[in-house]
C-alpha positions in Angstrom: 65.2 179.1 109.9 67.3 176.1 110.3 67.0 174.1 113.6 70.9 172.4 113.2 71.3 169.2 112.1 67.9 167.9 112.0 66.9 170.4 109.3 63.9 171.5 110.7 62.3 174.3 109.1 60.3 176.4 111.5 56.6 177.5 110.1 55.8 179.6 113.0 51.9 180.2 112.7 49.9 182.0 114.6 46.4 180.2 116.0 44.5 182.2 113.6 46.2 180.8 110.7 45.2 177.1 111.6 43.3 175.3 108.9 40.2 173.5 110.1 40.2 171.5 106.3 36.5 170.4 107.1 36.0 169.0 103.6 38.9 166.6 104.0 38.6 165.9 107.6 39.1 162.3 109.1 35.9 160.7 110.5 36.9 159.5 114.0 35.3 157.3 116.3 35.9 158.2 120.2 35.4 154.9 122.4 35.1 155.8 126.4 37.8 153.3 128.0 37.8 155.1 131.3 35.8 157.9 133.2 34.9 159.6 136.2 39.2 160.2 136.7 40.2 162.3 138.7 42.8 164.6 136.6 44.8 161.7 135.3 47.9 162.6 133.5 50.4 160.0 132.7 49.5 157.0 130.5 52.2 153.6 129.9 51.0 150.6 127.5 52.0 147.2 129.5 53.0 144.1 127.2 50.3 141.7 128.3 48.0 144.5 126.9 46.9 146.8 129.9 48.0 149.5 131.1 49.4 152.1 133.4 47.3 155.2 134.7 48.5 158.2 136.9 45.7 160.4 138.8 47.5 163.9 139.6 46.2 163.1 143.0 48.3 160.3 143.5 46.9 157.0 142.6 48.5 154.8 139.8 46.1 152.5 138.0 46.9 149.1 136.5 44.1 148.7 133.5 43.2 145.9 130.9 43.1 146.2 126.9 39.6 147.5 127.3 40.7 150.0 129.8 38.5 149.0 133.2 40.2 150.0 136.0 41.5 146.0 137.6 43.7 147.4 140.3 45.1 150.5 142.1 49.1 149.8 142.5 50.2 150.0 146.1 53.0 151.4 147.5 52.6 154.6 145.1 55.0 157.4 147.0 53.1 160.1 148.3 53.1 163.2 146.4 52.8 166.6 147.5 49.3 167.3 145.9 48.3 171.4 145.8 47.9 173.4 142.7 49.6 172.1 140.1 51.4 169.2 142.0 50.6 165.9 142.3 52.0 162.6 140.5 52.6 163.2 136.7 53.8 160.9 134.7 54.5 157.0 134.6 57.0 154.9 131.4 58.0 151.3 131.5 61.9 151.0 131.7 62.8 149.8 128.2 64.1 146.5 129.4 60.9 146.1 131.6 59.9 142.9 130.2 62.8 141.5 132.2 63.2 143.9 135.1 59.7 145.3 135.5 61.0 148.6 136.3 59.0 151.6 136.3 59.8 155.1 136.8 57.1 157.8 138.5 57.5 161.6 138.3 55.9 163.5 140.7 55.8 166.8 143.3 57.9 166.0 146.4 58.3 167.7 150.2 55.9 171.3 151.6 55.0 174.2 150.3 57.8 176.4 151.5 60.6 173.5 149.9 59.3 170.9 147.1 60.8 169.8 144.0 60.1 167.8 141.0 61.6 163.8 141.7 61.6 161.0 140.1 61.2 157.5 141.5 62.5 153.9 140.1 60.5 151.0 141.4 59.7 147.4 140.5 56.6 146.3 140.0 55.2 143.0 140.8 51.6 142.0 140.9 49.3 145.2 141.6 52.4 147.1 144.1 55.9 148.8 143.9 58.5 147.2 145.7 62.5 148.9 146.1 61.5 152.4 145.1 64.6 154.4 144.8 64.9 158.3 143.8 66.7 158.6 140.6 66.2 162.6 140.1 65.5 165.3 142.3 65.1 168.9 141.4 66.4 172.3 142.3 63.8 172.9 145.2 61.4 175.7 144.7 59.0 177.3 147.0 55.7 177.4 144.8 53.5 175.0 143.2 53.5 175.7 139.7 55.3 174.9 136.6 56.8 171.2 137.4 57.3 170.1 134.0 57.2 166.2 135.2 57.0 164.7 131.6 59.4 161.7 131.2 60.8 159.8 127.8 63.4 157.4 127.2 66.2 157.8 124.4 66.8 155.3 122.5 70.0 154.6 124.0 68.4 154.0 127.5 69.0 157.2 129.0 66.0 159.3 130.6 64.8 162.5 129.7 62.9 164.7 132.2 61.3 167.7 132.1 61.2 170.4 134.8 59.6 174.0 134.9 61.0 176.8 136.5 58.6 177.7 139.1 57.0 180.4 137.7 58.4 182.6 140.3 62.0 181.5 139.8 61.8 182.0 135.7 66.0 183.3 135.4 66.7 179.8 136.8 65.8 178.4 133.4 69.3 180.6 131.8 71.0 179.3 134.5 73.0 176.0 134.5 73.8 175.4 137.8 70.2 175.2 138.5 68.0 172.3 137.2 64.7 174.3 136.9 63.5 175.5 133.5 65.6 172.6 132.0 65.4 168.8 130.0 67.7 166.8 132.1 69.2 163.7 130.9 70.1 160.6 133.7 70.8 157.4 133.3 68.5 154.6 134.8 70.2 154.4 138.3 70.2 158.3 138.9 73.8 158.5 137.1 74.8 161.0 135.1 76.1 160.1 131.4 79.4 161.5 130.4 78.4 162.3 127.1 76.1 165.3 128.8 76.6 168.5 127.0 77.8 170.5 130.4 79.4 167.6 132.1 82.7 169.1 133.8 81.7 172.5 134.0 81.9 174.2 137.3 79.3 176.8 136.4 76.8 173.8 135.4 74.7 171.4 136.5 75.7 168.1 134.7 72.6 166.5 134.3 71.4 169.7 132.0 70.5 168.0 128.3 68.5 170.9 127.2 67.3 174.7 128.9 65.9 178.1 128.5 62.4 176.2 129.4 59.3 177.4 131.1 57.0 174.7 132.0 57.6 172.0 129.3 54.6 169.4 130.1 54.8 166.7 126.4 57.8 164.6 125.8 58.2 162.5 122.8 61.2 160.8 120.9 60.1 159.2 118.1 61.4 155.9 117.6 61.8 156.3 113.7 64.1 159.9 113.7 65.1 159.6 117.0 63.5 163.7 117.2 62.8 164.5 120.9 60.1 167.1 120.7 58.5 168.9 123.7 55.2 171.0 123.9 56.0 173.9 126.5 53.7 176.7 128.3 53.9 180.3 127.4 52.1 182.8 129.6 49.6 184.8 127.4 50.7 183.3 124.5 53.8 181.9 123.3 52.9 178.0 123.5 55.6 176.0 121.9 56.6 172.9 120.1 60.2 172.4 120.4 62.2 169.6 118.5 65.1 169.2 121.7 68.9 169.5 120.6 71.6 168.4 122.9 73.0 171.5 124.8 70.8 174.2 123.4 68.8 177.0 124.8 65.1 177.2 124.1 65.4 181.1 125.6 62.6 181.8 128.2 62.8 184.3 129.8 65.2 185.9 127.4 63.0 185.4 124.8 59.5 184.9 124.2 56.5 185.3 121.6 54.3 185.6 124.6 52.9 188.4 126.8 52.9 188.1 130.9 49.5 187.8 132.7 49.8 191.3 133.2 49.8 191.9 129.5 53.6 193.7 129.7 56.4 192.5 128.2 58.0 189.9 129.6 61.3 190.1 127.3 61.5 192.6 124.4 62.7 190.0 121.9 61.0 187.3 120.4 64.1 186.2 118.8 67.6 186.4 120.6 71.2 185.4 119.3 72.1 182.0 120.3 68.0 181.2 121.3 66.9 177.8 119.4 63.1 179.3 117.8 60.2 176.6 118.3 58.9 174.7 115.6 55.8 176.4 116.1 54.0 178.5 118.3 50.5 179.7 119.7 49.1 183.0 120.3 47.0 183.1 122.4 48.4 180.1 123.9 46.1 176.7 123.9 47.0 175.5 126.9 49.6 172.7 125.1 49.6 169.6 126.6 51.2 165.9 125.6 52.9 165.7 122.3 53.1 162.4 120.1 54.0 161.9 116.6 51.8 159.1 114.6 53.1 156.1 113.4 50.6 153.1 112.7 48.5 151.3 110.5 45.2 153.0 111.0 45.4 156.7 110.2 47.8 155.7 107.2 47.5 159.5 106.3 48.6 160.7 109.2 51.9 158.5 109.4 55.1 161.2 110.5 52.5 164.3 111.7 52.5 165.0 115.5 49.8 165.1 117.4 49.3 167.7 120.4 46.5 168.2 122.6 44.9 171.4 123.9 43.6 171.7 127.1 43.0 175.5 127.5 41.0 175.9 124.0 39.6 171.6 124.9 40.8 170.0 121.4 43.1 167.5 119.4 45.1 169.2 117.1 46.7 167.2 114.4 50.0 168.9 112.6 50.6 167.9 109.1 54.1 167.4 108.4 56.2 166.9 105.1 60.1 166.9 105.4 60.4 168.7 108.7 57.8 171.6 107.7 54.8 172.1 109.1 52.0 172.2 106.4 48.7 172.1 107.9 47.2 172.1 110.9 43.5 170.9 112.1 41.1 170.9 115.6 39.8 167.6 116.3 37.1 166.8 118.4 36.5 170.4 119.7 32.6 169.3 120.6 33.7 167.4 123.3 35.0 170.3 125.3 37.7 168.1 127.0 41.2 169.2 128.6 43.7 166.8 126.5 46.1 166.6 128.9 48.5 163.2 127.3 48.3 161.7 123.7 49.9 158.1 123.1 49.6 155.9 119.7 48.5 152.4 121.1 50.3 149.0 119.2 47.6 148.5 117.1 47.3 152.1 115.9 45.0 153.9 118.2 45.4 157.1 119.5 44.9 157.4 123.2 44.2 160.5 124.8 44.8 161.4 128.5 41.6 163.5 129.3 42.4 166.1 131.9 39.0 167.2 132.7 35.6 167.5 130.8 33.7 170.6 131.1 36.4 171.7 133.4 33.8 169.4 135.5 35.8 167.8 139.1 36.6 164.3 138.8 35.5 164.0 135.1 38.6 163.0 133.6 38.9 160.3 131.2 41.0 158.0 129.3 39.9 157.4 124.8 40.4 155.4 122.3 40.5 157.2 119.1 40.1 155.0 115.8 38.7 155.8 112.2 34.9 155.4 112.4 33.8 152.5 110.6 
């Protein structure tokens, strides 16, 4: 299968095909930055060397290099917290050295109206000043499947995620809605005019991407410029897409899950017209963040992506070699953690966004993960 121009084959493997490679395995060394979190979920590196922290309940964290918590940012806009709402996720605006410009995605309004929205504030000293909405989403009336994962191209413009509200899934075939979709902004809330449904009366213009369920990992990586996205299936049918401009990802029209029911949701798996994933799970592994690893201290793992788990608690590392997906391997399964967000830090470390431990309240955490010495 081709994916278009980015020529990437699609290895689709079920969960029982993944290779655990225990001979050959890297020896990693976990370091504890942060603990005791309560369901943190978006992570942003700053340039002195600290960092940004989202709590789903809606505190934002400003840590050091060693991750201590120094200071919760003030001014954070309440979010509607219930469920699966809350804040999400936090990135620096790419010219943030000189603005200092961040952008928050989180659950806004009531139970009976509430939408995903984005925020664009400037932060100075430990609190947001001149917040401004810059995104707000086709309002649903349930609190599930948000999406909320944000990325910047590498021309500028943002990408955000958005589910369909589980209860709303035909939204995500239709344009004119923003659920179920990638939508594409610039900065300020505008929309670019090189949108793929710009102009159409039957569509939404910020639409990049749609045919989405509840896509909760963003990632462009800065070397091919390939946006990929980890995405929820129901009973099965977890995905990694790589994201083309304009294209339809197929849910509900097509799916390689099951509903929680165990009936058919769709009776295709493939459809005309329906962009397949990269790869799939079944049963699903409760996908969380995607990244893909560039640095100087897994050299072996330079180009693969790295995806977390937070239903089956693991770090799964996906070999890659032209496009094609070659092997795949749990990491760290014995610490029965919830990896909720991955990032590769400027020196080479992988961070990992710990949703839970133990599915334990408040036992989130934030890692460092290095080769052990």
């Amino acid at each position: 299968m081709k994916r278009g121009v980015l020529n990437v084959c699609a290895l689709l493997l079920s969960s029982s095909a993944m290779s655990r490679a225990p001979a050959q395995a890297q020896a990693l060394q976990v370091e504890t930055l942060a603990d005791g979190l309560e369901n943190p979920w978006g992570l942003a590196f700053l340039p002195d060397g600290g960092m940004l922290l989202t709590e789903r309940a809606g505190k934002l964290w400003r840590l050091d290099a060693q991750g201590r918590q120094v200071a919760q940012i003030a001014n954070v806009p309440p979010a509607f917290v219930k469920l699966q709402g809350g804040l999400f996720d936090v990135v620096l605006d790419p010219r943030f050295a000189t603005n200092s410009l961040v952008y928050l995605s989180l659950a806004h309004g009531e139970q009976k109206h509430n939408t995903t929205r984005v925020i664009r504030a400037r932060l100075a000293g430990d609190a947001l000043h001149d917040s401004k909405v810059v995104f707000e989403n086709t309002p649903k009336g349930t609190s599930a499947h948000y999406g909320g994962r944000l990325a910047f191209l590498r021309d500028g413009t943002l990408l955000i995620t958005t589910g369909e509200g589980a209860e709303y899934r035909e939204d995500a075939q239709r344009l004119k809605s923003t659920l179920g979709k990638i939508v594409r902004i610039n900065g300020d809330g505008s929309i670019p005019a090189d949108n793929p449904f710009v102009g159409r009366a039957d569509a939404d213009p910020a639409v990049w991407s749609y045919g989405h369920r509840n896509p909760q990992g963003l990632y462009v990586d800065p070397v091919t410029g390939i946006v990929w996205s980890t995405e929820h299936g129901p009973r099965g049918g977890d995905e990694i897409n790589a994201i083309v401009k304009g294209a339809n990802y197929g849910w509900p029209i097509a799916t390689h899950g099951l509903d929680y029911t165990g009936g058919r949701i769709s009776p295709f798996e493939t459809y005309p017209g329906v962009t397949e994933p990269l790869l799939w799970w079944t049963p699903s592994i409760g996908v969380g963040g995607v990244t893909v690893y560039h640095g100087a201290l897994f050299p072996e793992w330079e180009g693969d992506l790295l995806a977390g788990a937070m239903g089956h608690q693991h770090l799964q590392r996906i070999e890659m070699e032209g496009g094609t997906v070659v092997q795949r391997h749990k990491l760290l399964e014995d610490r029965k953690a919830r990896f909720r967000q991955l990032q590769v830090g400027p020196e080479g470390a992988v961070y990992a966004v710990i949703d839970a431990v133990n599915n334990r309240e408040k036992s989130g955490q934030l890692l460092r993960i290095i080769p052990r010495r």
